[in-house]
C-alpha positions as CSV (number, residue, x, y, z in Angstrom):
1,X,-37.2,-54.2,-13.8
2,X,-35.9,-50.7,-13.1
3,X,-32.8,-49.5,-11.3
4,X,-32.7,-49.0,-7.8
5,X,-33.5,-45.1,-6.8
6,X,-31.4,-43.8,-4.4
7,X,-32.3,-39.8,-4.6
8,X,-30.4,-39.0,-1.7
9,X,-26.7,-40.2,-2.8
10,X,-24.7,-38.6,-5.3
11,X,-21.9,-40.8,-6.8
12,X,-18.6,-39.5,-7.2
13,X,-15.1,-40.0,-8.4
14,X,-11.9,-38.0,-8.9
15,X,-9.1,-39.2,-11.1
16,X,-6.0,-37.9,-13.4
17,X,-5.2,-41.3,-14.3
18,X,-6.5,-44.4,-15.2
19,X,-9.3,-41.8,-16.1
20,X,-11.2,-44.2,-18.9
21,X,-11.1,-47.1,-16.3
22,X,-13.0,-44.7,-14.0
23,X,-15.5,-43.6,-16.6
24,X,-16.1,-47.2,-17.0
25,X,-16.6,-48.2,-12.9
26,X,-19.2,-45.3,-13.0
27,X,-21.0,-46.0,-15.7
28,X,-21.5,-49.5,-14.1
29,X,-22.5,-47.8,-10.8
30,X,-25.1,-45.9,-13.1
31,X,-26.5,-48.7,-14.9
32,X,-27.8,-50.6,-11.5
33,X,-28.5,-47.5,-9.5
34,X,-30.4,-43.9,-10.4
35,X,-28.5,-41.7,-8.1
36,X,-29.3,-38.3,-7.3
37,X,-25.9,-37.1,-9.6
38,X,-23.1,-38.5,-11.2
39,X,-19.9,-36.1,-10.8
40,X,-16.6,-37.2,-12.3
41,X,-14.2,-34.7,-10.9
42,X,-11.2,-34.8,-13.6
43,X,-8.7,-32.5,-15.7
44,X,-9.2,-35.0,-18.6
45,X,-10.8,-34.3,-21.9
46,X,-14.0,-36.9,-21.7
47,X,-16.1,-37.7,-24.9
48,X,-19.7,-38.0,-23.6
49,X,-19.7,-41.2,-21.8
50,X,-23.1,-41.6,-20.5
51,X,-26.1,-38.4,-20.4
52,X,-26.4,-38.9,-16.6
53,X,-22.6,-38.8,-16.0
54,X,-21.3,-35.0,-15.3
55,X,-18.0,-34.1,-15.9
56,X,-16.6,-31.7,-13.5
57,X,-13.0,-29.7,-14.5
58,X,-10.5,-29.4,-11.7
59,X,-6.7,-29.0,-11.6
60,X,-4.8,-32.3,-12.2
61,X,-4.4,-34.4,-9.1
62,X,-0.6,-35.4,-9.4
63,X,-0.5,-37.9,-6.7
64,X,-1.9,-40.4,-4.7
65,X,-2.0,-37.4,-1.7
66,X,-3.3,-34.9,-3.7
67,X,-6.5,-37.1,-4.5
68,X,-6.5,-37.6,-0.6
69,X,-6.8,-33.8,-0.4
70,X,-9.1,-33.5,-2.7
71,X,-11.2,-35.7,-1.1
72,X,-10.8,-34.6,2.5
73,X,-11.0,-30.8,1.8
74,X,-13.2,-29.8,-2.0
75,X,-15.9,-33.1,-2.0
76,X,-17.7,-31.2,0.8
77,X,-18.5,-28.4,-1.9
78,X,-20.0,-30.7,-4.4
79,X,-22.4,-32.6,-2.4
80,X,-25.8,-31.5,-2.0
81,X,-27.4,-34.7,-1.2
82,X,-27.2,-36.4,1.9
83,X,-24.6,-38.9,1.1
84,X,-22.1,-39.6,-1.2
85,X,-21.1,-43.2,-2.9
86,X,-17.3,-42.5,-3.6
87,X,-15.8,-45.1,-6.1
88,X,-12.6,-45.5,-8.1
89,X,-11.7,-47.4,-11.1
90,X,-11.1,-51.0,-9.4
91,X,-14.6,-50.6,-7.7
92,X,-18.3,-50.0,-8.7
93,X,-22.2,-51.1,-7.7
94,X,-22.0,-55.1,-8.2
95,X,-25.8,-56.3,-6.9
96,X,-28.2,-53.1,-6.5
97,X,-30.4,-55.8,-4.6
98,X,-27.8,-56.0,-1.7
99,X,-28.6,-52.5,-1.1
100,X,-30.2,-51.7,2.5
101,X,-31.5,-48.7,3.8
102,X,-29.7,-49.1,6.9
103,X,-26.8,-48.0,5.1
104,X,-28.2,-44.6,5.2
105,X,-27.9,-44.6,8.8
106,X,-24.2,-44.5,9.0
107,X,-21.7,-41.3,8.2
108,X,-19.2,-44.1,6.8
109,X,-19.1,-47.2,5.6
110,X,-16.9,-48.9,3.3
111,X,-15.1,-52.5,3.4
112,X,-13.4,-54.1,6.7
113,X,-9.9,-53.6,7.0
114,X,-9.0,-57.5,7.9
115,X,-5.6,-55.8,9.4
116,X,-7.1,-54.1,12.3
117,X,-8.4,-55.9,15.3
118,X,-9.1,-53.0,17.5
119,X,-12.6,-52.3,16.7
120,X,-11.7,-49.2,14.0
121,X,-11.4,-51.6,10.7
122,X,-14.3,-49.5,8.9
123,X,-12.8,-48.8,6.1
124,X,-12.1,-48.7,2.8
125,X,-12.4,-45.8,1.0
126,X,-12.2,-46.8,-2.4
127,X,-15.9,-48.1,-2.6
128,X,-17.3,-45.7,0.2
129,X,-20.4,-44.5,1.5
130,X,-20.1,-41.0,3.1
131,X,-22.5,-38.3,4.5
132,X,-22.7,-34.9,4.3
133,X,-22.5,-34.3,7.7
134,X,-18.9,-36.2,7.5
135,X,-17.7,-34.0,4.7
136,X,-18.1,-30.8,6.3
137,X,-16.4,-32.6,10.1
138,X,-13.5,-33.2,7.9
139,X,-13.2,-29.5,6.9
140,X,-12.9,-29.0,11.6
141,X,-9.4,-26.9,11.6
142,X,-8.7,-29.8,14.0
143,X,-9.2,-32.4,11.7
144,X,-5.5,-34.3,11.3
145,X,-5.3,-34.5,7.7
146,X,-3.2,-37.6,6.5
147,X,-2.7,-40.0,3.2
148,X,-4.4,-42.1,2.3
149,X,-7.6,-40.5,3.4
150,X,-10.0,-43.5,4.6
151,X,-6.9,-44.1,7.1
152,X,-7.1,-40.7,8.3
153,X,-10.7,-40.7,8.4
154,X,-11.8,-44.4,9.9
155,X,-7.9,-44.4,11.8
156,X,-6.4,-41.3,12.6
157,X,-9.5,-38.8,13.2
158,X,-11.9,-41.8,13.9
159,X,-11.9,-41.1,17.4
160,X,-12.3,-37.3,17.5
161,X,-14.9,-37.6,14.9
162,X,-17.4,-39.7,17.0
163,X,-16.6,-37.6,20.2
164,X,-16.5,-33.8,19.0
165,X,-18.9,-34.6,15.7
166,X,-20.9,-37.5,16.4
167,X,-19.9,-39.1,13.5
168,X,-21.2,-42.7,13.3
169,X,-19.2,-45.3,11.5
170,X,-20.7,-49.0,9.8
171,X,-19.9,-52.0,12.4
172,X,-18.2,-54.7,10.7
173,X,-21.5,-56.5,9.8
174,X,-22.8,-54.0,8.0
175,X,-19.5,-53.4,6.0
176,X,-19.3,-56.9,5.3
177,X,-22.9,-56.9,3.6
178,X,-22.2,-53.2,2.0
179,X,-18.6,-54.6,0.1
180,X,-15.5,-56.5,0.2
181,X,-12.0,-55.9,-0.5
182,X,-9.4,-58.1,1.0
183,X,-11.6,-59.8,3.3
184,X,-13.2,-63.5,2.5
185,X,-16.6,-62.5,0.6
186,X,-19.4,-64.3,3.0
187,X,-22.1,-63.7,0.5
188,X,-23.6,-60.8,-1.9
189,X,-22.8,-57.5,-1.3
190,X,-23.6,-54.2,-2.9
191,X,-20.3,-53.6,-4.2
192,X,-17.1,-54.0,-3.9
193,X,-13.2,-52.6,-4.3
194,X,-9.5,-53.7,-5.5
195,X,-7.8,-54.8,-8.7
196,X,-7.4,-58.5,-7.9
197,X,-11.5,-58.6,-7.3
198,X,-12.2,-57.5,-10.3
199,X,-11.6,-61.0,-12.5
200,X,-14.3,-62.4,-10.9
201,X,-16.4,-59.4,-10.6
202,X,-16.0,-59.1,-14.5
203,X,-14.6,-62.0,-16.2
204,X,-11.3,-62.4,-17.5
205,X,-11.9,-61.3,-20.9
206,X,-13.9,-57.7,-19.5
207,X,-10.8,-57.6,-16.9
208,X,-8.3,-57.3,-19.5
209,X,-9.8,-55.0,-21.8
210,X,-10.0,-52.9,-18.7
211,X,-6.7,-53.6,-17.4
212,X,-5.0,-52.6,-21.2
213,X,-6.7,-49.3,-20.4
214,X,-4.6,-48.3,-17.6
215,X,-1.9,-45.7,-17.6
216,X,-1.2,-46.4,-14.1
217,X,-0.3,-50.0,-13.8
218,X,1.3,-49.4,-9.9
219,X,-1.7,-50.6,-8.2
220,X,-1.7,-54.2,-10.7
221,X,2.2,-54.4,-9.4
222,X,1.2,-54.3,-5.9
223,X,-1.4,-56.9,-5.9
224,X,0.4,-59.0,-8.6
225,X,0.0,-62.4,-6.3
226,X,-3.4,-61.7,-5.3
227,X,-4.3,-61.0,-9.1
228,X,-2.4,-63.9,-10.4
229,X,-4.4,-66.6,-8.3
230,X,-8.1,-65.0,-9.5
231,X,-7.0,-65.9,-13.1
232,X,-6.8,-69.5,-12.2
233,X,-5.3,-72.3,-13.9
234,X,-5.6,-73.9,-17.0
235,X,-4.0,-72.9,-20.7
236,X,-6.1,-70.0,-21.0
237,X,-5.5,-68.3,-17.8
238,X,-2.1,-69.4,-18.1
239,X,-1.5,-67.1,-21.1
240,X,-3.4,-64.6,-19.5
241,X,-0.9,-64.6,-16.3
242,X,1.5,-65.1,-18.8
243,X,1.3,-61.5,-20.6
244,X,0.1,-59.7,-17.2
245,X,3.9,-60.5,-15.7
246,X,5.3,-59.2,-19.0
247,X,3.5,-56.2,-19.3
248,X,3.9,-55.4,-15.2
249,X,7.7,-56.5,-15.8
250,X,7.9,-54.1,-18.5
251,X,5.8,-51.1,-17.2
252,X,8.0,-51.5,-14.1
253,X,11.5,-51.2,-15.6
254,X,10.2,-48.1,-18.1
């Protein structure tokens, strides 16, 4: 059976750090889905990772808010197609069959914010869907620009965008069938995003080789509760919890 085509989405990702991780989440994304291009937008030296992942050279993102720039004000000259599938390391494709075209109909859509209960909890940006036409609104001088960028996007500028733009988010069904990320998962979805999802998105074993790949453990320390109870119980995940809280306990005091 052959991957699903999706000619008018390029995937994307931008990183500094935790660059191999990311190679790997898009290669994953690649081997489910033939998208229109593959850019990885990074000041790292890559060794050829895949023949339909492209490389891009750009200055070194040296912090979370620089990456929220970059996304907010240089993705817009990348994208040709008519949407974009942004992803980072902790989040790739899972089920190419939960795709639905409906998807396409939307300028954004990414995972519900569980947090919000006033109607703008679209969302994530980690595992995102975004359009052209909401690349180029992001670039309006009026355009608040904040960090992290999915908050300035689906909170801070949600309003202006649908009013002065037009700009039409995902309602929280559709999210809920596009990905998950700290909401309940209700069934399949076509991805997903966040550290502490990704032992039973890969397995324990896969989730540690891509864990011990990290340079930037910050996001593991954040999460640590949520990551501790998706290793479970028993001997096994025991030791595995085991040597997680030694290496976060040590990566923290360095």
């Amino acid at each position: 059976m052959g991957r699903l085509a999706l000619p008018d989405v390029t995937l994307c990702a931008a990183a500094s750090v935790n660059v191999s991780a990311t190679v790997e989440a898009l290669v994953a994304s690649i081997e489910k889905v033939e998208f229109a291009q593959a850019l990885l937008f990074t000041d790292a030296e890559i060794a050829e990772a895949h023949p339909e992942l492209r490389v891009v050279p750009i200055e070194r993102l040296a912090s979370a808010s620089e990456y929220s720039d970059f996304l907010l004000c240089r993705l817009a000259d990348y994208v040709t197609t008519s949407h974009c599938l942004v992803v980072q390391w902790d989040g790739f494709v899972l089920d190419a069959d939960q795709w639905s075209p409906e998807f396409l109909s939307y300028d954004y859509i990414g995972a519900a914010w569980p947090q919000f209960d006033d109607g703008h909890d679209v969302g994530n940006g980690g595992f995102s869907l975004r359009s052209r036409k909401l690349l180029d609104a992001c670039l309006d001088p009026r355009f608040q620009r904040g960090h992290p960028e999915d908050v300035a996007i689906g909170r801070l500028n949600r309003s202006f965008l649908e009013a002065e733009h037009a700009i039409r988010f995902a309602d929280r069904r559709a999210a809920e069938r596009f990905s998950f990320e700290r909401t309940a998962r209700s069934g399949p979805t076509f991805g997903f995003h966040g550290i502490f999802n990704m032992v039973p998105a890969l397995g324990p074993d896969r989730f540690w080789d891509a864990y011990c790949s990290l340079d930037d453990r910050r996001t593991a320390f954040v999460d640590y509760g949520l990551l501790m109870r998706q290793l479970g119980d028993g001997a096994e995940p025991l030791a595995r919890r085991g040597r997680l809280s030694v290496d976060l306990l040590r990566n923290m005091l360095a």
